[in-house]
N, C-alpha and C positions, 0 to 999 in steps of 0.2 A: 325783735327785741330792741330797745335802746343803744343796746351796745352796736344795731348792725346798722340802724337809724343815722346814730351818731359817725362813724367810720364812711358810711356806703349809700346813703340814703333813704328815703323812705321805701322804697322798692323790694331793700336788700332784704330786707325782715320777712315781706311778705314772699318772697323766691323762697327764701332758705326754710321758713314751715310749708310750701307748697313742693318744695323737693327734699323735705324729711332730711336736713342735714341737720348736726350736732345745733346746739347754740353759737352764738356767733362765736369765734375765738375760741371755742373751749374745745382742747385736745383731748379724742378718746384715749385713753392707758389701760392696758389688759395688763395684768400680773398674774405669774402662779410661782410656784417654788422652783429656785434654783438649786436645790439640792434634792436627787432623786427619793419619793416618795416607796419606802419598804413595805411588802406584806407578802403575806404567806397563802397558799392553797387554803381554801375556803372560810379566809377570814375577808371581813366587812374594810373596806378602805375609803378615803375621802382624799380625792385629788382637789385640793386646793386652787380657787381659781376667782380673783377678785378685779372691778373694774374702778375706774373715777374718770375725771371729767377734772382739767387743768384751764383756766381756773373751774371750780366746782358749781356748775350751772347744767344740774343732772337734769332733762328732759323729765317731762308730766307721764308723755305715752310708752306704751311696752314699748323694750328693747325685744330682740332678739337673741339666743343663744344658742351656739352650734358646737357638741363636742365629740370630734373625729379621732380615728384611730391610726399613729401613721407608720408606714416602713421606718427601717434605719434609714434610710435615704431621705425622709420627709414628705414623700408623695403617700396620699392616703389612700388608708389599707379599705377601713369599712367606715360607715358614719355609724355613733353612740348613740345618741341624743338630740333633739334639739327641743328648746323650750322658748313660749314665750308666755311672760308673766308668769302665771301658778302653773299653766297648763303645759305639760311637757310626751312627750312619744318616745319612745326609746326603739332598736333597732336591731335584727339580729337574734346571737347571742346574748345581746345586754337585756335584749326584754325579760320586761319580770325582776335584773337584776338591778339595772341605774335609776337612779332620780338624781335631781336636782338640791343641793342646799341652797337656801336661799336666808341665811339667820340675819344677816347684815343687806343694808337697803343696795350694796351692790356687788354683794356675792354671787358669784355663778357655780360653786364647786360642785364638783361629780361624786357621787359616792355608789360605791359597788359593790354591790352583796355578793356572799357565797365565789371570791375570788376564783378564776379557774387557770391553771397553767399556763393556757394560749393569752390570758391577760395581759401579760409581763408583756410592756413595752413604752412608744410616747405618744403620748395624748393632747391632739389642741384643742384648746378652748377659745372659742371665738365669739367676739359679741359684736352682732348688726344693729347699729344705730343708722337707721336710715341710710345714706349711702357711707353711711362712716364704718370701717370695720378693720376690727384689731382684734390680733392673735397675741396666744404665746405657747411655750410648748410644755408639759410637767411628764418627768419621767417615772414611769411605776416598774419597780423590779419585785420581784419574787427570789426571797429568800430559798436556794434550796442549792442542790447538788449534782453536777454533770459527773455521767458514769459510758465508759465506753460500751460498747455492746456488739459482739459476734453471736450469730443465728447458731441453732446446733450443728448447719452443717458445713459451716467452716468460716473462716476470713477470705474476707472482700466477696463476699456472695447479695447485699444487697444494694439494688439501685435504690434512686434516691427515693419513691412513692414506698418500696416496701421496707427500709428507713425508716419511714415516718409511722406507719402501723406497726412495728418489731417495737417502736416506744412507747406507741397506743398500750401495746399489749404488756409492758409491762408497768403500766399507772404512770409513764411520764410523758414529754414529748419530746419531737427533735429539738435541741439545744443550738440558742443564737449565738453570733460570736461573742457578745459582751456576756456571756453566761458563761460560754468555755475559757475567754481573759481571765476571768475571774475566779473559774476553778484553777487554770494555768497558777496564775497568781497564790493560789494558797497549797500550791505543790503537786496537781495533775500533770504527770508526765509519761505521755502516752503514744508509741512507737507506729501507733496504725491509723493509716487514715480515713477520718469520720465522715459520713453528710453531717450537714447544718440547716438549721432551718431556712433560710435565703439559697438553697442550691449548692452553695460552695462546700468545697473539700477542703477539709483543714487539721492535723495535729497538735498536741502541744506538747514542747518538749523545753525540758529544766537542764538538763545535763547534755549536753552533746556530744556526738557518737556517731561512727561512721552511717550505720544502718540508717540511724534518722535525719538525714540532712548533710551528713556531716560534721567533722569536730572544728571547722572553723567559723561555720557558722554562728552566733551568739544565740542565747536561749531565747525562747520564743515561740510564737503561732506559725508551724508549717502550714503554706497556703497551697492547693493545686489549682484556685479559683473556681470557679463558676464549672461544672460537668455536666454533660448530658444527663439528663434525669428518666430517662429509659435505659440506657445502651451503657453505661457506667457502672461499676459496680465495688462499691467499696461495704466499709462498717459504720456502723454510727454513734453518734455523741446523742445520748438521752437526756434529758434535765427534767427532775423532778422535784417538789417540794415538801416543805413538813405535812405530816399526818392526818387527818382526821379521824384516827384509830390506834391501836397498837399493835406490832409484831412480837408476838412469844412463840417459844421452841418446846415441841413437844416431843419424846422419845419412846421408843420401846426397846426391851432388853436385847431383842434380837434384831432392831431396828427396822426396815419397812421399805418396800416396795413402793413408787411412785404415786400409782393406784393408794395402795394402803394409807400412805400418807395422806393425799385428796384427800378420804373420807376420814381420816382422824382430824381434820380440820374442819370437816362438817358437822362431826359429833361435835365436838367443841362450841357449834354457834360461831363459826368462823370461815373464810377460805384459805387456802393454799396462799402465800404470799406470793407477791411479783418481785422482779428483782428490782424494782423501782423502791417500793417498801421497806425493802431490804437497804438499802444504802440510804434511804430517808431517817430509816430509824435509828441506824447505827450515826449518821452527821447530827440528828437534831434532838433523839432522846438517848442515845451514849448505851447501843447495843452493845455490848459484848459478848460475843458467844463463842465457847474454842470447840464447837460440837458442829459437825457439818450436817448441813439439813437440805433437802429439797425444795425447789422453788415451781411456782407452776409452771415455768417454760424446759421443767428437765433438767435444769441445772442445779448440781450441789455446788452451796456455797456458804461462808461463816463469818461472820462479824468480828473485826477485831480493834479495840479502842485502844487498850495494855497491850502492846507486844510482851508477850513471855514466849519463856522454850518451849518448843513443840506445837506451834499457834503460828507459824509461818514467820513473813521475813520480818527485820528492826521495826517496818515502821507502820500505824495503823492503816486499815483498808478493810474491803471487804476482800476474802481469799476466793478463789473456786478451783472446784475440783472438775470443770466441766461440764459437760453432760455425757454419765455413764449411763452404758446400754446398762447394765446392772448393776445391782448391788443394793443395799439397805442402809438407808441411815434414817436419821431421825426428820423433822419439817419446823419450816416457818410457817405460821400461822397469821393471817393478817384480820382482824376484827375492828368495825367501824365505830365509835364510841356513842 
């Protein structure tokens, strides 16, 4: 170019298009949002992600674009994407679901269909201008709600792998620590300690008290850190998100056996609800139910948004009654829309 002519010599121009660098002088700059990117279980999102060139002397040929998925740490989890020009491959999980925006001459933004739980996290986008290459990072969360969870057959009976299937099974997954801060933060205070998605053992507790930590402790994230993930064995922190469906409560006058219940949700054009469901519907569509029902892991449990008498304790939650070897009551119902 002129510009590398003028500074470098003649020479310079013909290096720097024979070694694919930027224009002469002109700094790459990546952007995305510094303010974490929200969405929900199975909705469409668009991680914002835009490039330029200081002063603006954008190059004739494809760039390149690469966008990874990474730990809380930074080190990369899976590769998304990568694109050059219109043509793009996607990777994984993401197939089928990522593409590329490209509305503006140096847009690179991701956009991701039918969002899925394991989504929730941060995202680089990186663009390869010949040997030139700039990142930056855009965080996507997922609206939804961390709920503790003990197996039927008691506390601290799972390690960390059966953890992680005990939340499969109830429509969520293990919960990261910025998922459980955040439940912490809006009043989860919870005396048992969970896995986490990254390994770690962790609580959270608002009030402090001998049992948990101590009463001189200040309120906070109890950590045990990092545990063996065979040989350990504690409960876990599930995080699920809003709906693709609705949960309703079905009864009968003499109420219903576990069994009984299953197929009164199958007549209906429905399943049995999970207890993922269950605390989804009651945070996101404003369950209230003072009627205890069945859930598909054996647990009776009941929604409650109004505390009144007779409906458990002051303040909202989901209640449970456990899991009884017997008895009747009525079911959660979970249907997809």
């Amino acid at each position: 170019s002129e510009c590398c002519r003028a500074l470098y010599g003649a020479g310079a121009a013909e290096a720097a298009r024979a070694l694919s660098l930027t224009p002469c002088g002109a700094r790459l700059v990546v952007e995305t949002s510094r303010d974490p990117i929200y969405s929900y279980n199975g909705a469409n999102v668009t991680l914002p992600c835009h490039y330029r060139y200081e002063p603006d002397q954008g190059p004739k040929r494809k760039i390149r674009i690469k966008w990874s998925k990474l730990r809380d740490d930074y080190t990369k989890e899976q590769d998304v994407m990568v694109a050059i020009g219109k043509t793009y491959m996607a990777f994984g999980d993401f197939k089928g679901r990522a593409h590329m925006r490209q509305a503006s001459r140096h847009e690179a933004s991701l956009v991701i269909s039918d969002v899925r739980l394991k989504d929730d996290g941060k995202y680089r986008c990186e663009v390869i201008d010949g040997l030139e290459d700039e990142s930056d990072v855009v965080d996507l969360r997922l609206k939804g709600i961390v709920f503790p969870y003990q197996p039927p057959r008691g506390q601290y009976r799972l390690n960390f792998h059966e953890a992680e299937h005990v939340c499969q099974e109830q429509g969520a997954i293990l919960a990261n620590f910025n998922q459980l801060f955040q439940a912490w933060s809006e009043g989860l205070d919870w005396c048992n300690a969970g896995w986490l998605a990254d390994g770690t053992v962790q609580y959270p507790i608002r009030l402090p008290r001998k049992p948990c930590g101590g009463v001189h402790l200040a309120p906070g994230i109890r950590s045990y850190g990092p545990r063996h993930r065979h040989l350990h064995r504690f409960d876990a922190f599930c995080f699920s998100s809003a709906l693709k469906g609705e949960v309703f409560y079905l009864d009968r006058l003499a109420g219903m056996t576990l069994e009984e219940a299953k197929q009164s949700c199958q007549d209906a054009g429905a399943e049995i609800a999970r207890v993922g469901h269950l605390y989804s519907a009651w945070k996101f569509l404003g369950l209230d139910r003072c009627n205890a029902g069945w859930l598909a892991d054996g647990s009776v449990r009941y929604p409650i948004v109004t505390p009144r008498a007779n409906c458990g304790p002051a303040e909202p939650g989901v209640r449970s009654f456990g899991f009884p070897s017997k008895g009747r009551f009525g079911v959660f119902c979970y249907r997809e829309r």
